[in-house]
C-alpha positions in Angstrom: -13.6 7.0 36.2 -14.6 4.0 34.0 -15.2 0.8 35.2 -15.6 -1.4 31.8 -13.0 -3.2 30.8 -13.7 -1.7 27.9 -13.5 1.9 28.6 -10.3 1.3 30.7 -8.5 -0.2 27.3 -10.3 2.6 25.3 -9.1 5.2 27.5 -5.2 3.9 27.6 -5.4 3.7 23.7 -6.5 7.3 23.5 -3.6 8.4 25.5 -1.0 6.7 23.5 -2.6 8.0 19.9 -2.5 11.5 21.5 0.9 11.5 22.2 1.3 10.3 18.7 -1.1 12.7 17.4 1.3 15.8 19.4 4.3 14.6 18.1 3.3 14.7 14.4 1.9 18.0 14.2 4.9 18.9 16.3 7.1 17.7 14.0 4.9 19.1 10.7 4.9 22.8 12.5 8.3 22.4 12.9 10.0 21.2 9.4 7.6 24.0 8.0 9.0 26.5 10.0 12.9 25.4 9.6 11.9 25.4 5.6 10.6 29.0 5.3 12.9 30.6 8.0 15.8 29.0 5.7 17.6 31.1 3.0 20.4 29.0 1.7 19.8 27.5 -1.2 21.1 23.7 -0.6 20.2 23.2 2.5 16.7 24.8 1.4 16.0 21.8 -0.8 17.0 19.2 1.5 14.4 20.6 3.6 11.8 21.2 1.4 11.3 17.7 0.4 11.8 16.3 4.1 9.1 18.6 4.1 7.0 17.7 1.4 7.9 13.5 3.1 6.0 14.7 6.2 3.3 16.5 5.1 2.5 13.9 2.9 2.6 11.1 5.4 0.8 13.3 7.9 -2.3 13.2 5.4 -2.0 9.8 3.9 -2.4 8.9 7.9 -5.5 11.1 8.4 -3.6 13.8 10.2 -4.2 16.7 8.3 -6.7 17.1 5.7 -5.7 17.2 1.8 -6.1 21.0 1.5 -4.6 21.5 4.6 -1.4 19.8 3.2 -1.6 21.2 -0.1 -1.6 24.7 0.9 1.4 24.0 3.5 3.1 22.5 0.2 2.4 25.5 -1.8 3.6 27.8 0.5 7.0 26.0 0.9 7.3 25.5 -3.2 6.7 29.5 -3.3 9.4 30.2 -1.0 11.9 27.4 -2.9 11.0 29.0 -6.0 11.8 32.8 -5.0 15.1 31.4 -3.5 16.5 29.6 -6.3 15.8 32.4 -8.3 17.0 34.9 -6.6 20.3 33.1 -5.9 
């Protein structure tokens, strides 16, 4: 147990940023899911760029790493793609 009143602060700071931290990538894994699961065509393209919103946020934050983010985004724009033409 820490006993600096430094430590103390840094260990209630941690705890708050990781429930944060769980939230965001629980909220990424999820829109990305929704968005590939989805077949519909409108409501496809409301997702993808809620989508595209969180990812982006997620790395302009430090969340996830560029690549990371950019192949997430790929992956969605390939599924949007094959949909709309399909349909």
């Amino acid at each position: 147990m820490a006993h600096h009143k430094s430590a103390k602060k840094r260990i209630r700071s941690s705890e708050r940023k990781k429930v944060v931290n769980k939230m965001t990538d629980s909220k990424i894994k999820t829109v990305v899911k929704k968005t590939l699961a989805t077949d519909k065509k409108e409501e496809l393209e409301v997702l993808y760029k809620e989508a595209i919103a969180i990812l982006d946020k997620g790395t302009s934050k430090g969340r996830l790493h560029k690549n990371n983010a950019a192949r997430k985004k790929s992956r969605l724009t390939k599924h949007l793609n094959k949909v709309t033409a399909v349909k």
